[in-house]
C-alpha positions as CSV (number, residue, x, y, z in Angstrom):
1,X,150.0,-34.5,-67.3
2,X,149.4,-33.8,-63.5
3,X,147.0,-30.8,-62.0
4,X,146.8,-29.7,-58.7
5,X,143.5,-28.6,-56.9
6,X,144.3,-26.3,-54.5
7,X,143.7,-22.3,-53.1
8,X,140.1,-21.6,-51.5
9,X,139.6,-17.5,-52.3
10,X,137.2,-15.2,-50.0
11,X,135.2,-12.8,-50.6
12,X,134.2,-11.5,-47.2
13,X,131.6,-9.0,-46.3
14,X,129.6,-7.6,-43.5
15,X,126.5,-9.1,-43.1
16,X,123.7,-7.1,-42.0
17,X,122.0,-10.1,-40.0
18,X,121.1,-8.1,-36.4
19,X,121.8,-9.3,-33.2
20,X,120.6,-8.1,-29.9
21,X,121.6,-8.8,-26.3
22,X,120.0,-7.5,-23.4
23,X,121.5,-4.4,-22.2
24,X,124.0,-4.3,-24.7
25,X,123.9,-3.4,-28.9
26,X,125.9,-6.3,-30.4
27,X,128.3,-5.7,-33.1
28,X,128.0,-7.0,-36.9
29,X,130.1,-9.8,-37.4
30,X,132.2,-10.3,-40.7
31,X,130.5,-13.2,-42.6
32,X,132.1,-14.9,-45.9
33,X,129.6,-14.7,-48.3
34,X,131.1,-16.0,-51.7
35,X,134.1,-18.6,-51.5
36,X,136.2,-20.1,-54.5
37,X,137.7,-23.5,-54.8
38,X,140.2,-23.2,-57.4
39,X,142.5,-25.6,-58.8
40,X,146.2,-23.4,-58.9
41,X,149.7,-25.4,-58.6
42,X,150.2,-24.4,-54.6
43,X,148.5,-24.6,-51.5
44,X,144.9,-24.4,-49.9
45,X,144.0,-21.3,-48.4
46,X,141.4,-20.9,-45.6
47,X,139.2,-17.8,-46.3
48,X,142.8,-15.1,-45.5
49,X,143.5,-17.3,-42.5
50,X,147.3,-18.2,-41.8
51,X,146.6,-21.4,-42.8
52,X,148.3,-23.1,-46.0
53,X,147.9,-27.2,-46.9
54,X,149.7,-28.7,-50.0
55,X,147.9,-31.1,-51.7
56,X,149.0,-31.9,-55.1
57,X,146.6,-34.5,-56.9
58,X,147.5,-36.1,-60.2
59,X,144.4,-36.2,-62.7
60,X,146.0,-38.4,-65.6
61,X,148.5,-41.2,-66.6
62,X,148.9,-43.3,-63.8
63,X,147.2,-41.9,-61.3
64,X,145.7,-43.3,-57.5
65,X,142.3,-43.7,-56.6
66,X,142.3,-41.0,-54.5
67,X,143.1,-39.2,-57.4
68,X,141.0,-40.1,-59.6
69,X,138.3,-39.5,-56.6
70,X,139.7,-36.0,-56.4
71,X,139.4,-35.6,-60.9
72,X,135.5,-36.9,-60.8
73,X,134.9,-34.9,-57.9
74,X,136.1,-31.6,-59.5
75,X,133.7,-32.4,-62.7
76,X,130.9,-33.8,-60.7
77,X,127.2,-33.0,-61.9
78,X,124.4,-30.8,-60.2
79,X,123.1,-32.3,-56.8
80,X,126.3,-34.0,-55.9
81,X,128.5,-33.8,-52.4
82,X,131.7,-33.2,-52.0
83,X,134.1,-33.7,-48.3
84,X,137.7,-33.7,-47.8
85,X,139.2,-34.0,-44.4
86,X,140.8,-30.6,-43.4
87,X,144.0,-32.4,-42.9
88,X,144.1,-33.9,-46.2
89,X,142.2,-31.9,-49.1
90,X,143.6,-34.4,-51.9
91,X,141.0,-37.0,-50.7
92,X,138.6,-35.0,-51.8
93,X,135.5,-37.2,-53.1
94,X,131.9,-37.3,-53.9
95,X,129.6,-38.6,-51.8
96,X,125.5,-39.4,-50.6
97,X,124.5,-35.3,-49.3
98,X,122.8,-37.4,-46.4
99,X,126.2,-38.1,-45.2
100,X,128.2,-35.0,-43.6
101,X,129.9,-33.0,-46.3
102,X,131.6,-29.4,-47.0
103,X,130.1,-28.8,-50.7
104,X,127.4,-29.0,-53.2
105,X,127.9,-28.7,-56.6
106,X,124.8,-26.7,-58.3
107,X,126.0,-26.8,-61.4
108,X,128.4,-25.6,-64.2
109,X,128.4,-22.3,-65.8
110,X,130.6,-21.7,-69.0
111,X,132.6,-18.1,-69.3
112,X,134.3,-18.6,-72.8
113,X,132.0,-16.1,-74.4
114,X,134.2,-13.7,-72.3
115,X,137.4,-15.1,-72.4
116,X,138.8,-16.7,-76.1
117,X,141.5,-19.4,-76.5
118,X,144.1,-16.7,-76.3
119,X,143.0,-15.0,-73.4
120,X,144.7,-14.8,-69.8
121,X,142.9,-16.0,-66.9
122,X,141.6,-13.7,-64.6
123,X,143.2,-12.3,-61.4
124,X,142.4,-13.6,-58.1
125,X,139.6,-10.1,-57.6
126,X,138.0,-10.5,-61.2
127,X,137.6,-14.3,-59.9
128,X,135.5,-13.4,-57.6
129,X,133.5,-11.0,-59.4
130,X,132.7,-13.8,-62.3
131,X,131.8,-15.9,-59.3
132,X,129.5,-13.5,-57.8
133,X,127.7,-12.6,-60.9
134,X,127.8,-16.3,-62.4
135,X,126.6,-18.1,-59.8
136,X,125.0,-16.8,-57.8
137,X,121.3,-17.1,-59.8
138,X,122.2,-21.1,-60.6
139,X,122.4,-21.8,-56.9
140,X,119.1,-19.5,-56.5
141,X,117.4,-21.5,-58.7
142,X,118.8,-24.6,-57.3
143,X,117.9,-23.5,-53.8
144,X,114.0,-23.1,-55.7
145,X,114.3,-19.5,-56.4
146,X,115.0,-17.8,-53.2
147,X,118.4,-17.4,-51.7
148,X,119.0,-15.8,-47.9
149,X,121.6,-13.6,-48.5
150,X,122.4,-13.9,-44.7
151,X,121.2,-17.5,-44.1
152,X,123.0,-21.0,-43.7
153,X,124.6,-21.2,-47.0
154,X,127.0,-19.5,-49.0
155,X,127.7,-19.6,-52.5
156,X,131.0,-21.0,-53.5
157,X,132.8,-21.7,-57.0
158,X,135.7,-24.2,-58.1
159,X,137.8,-22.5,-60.9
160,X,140.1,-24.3,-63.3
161,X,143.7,-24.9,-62.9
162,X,146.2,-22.6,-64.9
163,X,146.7,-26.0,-66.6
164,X,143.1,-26.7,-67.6
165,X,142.6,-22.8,-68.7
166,X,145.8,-23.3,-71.3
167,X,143.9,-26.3,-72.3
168,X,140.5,-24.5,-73.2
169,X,138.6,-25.4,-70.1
170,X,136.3,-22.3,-69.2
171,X,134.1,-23.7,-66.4
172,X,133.4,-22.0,-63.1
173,X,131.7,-25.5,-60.8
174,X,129.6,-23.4,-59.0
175,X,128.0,-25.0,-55.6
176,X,127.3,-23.9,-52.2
177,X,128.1,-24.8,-48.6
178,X,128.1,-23.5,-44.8
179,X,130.8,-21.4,-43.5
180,X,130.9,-19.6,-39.7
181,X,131.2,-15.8,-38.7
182,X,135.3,-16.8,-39.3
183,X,134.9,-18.4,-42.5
184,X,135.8,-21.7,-41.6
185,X,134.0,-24.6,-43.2
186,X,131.3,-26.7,-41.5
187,X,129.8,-30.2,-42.3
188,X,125.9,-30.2,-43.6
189,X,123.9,-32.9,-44.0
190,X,121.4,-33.6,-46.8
191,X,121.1,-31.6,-49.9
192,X,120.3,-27.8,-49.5
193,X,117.8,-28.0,-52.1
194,X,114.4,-27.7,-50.6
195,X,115.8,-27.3,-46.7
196,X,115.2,-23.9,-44.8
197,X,117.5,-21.3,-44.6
198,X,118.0,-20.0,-41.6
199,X,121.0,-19.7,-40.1
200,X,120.5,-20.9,-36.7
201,X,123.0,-23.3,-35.3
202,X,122.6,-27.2,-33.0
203,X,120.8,-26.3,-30.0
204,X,124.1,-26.9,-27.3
205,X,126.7,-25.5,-29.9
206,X,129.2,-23.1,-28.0
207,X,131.4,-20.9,-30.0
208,X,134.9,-20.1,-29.2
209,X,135.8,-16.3,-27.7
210,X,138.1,-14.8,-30.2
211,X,140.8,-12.3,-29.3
212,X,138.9,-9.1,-30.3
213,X,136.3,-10.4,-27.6
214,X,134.0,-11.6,-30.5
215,X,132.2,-15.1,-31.0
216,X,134.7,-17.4,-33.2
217,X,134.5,-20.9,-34.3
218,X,132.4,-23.6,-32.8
219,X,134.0,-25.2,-29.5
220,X,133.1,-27.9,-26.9
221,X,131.5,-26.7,-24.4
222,X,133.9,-27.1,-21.2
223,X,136.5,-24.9,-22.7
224,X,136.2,-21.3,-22.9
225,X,133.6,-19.6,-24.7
226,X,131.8,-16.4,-25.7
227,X,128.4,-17.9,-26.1
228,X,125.8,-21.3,-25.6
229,X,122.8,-21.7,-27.9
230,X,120.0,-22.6,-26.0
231,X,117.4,-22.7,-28.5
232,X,116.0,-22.1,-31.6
233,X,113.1,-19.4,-31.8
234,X,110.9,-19.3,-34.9
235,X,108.7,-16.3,-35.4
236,X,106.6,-18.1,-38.4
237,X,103.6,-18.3,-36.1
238,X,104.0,-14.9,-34.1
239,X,104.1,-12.9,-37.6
240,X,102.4,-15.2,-40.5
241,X,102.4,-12.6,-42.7
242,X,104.0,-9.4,-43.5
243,X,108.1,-9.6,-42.6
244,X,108.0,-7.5,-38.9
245,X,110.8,-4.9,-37.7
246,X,113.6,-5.6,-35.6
247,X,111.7,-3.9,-32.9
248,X,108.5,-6.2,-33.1
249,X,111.0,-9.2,-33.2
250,X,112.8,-8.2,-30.3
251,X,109.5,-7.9,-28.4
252,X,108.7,-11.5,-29.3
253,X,111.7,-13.2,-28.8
254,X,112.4,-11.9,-25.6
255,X,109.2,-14.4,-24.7
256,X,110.1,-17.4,-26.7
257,X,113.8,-17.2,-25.7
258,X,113.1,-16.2,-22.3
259,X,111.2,-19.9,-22.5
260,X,113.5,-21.7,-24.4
261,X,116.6,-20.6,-22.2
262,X,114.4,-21.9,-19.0
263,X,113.6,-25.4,-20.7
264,X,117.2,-25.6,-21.6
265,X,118.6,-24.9,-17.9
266,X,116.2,-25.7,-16.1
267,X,115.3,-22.5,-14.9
268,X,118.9,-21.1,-14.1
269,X,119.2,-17.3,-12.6
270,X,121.4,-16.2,-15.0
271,X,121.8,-13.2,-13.5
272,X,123.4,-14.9,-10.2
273,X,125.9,-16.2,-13.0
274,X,126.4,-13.1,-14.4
275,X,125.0,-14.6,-17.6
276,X,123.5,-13.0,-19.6
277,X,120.2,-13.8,-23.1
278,X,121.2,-12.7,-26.2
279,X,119.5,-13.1,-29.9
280,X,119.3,-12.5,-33.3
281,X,116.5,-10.7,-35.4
282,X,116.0,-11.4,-39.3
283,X,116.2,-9.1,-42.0
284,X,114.1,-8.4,-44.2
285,X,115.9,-10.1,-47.4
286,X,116.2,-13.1,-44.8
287,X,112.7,-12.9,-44.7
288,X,111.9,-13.1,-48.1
289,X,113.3,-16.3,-49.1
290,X,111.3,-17.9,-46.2
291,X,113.7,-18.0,-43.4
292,X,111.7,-17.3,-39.9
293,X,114.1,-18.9,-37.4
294,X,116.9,-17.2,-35.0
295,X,119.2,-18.3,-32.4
296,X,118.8,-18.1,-28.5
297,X,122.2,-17.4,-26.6
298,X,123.6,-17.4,-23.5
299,X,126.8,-15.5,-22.6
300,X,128.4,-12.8,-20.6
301,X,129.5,-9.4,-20.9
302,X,132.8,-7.9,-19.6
303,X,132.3,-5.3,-16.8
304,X,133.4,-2.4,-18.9
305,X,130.8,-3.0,-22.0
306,X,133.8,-4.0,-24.2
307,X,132.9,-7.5,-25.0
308,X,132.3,-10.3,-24.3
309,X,133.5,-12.4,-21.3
310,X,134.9,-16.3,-21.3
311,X,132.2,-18.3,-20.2
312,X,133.4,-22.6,-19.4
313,X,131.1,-25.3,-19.3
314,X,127.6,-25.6,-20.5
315,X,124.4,-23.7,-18.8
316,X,122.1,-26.9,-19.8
317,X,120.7,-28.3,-16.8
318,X,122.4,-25.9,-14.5
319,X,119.1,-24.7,-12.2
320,X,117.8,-26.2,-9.4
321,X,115.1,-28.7,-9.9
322,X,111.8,-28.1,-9.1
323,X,110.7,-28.6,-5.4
324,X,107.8,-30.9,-5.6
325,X,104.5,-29.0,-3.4
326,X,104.5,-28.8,0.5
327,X,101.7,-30.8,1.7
328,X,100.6,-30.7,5.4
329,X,99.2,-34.0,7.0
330,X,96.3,-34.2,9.6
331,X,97.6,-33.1,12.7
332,X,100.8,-32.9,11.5
């Protein structure tokens, strides 16, 4: 008999992770906190984007390699890797986590207890609420006991097929991996066990202006964009201790991203580009599982306040070099 893995199910919510720009009071983004991977007869949907990809994948008789790639995958243990291209999800296949992937697996948990042999699945909402409730302490104890709530990784699930459920299968395959402010996937590398949390992003990574005048999806550089990261400020040595309030972090970053932002440019007005440093502050749960680091930005605000303004090519490198000292001669 054939299966098909298939849709990807959000569950989005608004995550409290602060942001500050000078002169300005950002707005919370929307951040997909819990995603499933489930294995219905259909297509593969991107966190409610317009976005739909068949990819039927045979699990039995005489199947491909790719297939059978696809079958292990879906069952794979705790610690393993899993990528598929966007453009084909059937080759989905497990892999070293030091190579660039879009999933971990952190292990199995088993719902049967809840739902007997006769019993219909569960709609797409109570889905997500097993998810959430289900795995959510495996990956925290995978992760070594502390999970950022607003930090680089979110917890994510693969669900049987309607197929599988008829046949008795009652595993959620729960796992984890990294999404943007828009939900779409990004590549990792190495396992998340063990690695900080933060969610701070490539120093050079620009992100895409969206319609509503908002930061979107990582883009290159020289097309347009709402904002640069110019560095990576950690607060672990400014506040060793107790977690400190947005106001104290604000006070502090505005020193070690005003520095970061000059290394990065090399001493660029931004001002005369109408440029302008932005940041983001931790919060408290944040700071609780251990994550201290934050994201420097560069962008540019429209004249009425609304937004934010496209910005094209990179600021790195963009100030005038340092004039080396005058020195006067003898007689000169």
């Amino acid at each position: 008999m054939a299966a098909r893995l298939a849709n990807i199910l959000p569950i989005a919510t608004k995550t409290p992770r602060q942001g500050m720009m000078v002169a300005m009071s950002a707005s919370e983004t929307m951040r997909t906190r819990l995603v499933m991977a489930g294995a219905f007869v259909g297509a593969l949907v991107l966190l409610g984007l317009s976005m739909v990809f068949s990819w039927p994948v045979a699990v039995g008789g005489a199947s491909s390699t790719a297939a059978d790639d696809a079958a292990r995958a879906f069952d794979s243990p705790s610690g393993t890797c899993l990528d598929w291209p966007v453009e084909n999800p059937r080759a989905m296949r497990p892999l070293d986590c030091k190579l660039p992937h879009v999933f971990e697996v952190t292990g199995n948990v088993e719902i049967s207890a809840d739902y007997g042999a006769s019993a219909p699945p569960p709609d797409e909402k109570r889905w997500q609420e097993i998810a959430a409730e289900k795995c959510t302490p495996g990956v925290t104890s995978y992760l070594g006991g502390k999970l950022d709530p607003f930090g680089k990784y979110t917890v994510s699930a693969l669900k049987p097929t309607d197929e599988q459920w008829r046949s008795g299968d009652r595993k959620l395959r729960c796992g984890l991996h990294r999404v943007t402010p828009l939900g779409t996937r990004l590549r990792t590398k190495g396992s998340a066990h063990g690695q900080d949390q933060s969610n701070v992003y490539d120093v050079g990574s620009c992100f895409a202006l969206t319609d509503n005048k908002e930061p979107g999806d990582p883009v290159d550089c020289s097309k347009a964009h709402a904002f640069e990261i110019v560095g990576n400020a950690d607060l672990a040595a400014a506040f060793p201790a107790a977690y400190p309030d947005a106001e104290a972090q604000k006070t502090k970053l505005a020193e070690l991203c005003g520095g970061l932002v000059g290394a990065y440019t090399g001493g660029l007005d931004l001002a005369s580009k109408k440029l302008t440093l932005t940041w983001d502050t931790l919060q408290e749960q944040s700071w609780a599982a251990g994550s201290r680091k934050v994201d420097c930005k560069v962008g540019s605000l429209l004249d009425d306040g609304t937004g934010l303004a496209p910005v094209t090519g990179t600021v790195r490198g963009q100030g005038l070099p340092q004039q080396p000292p005058v020195t006067s001669t003898p007689g000169g």
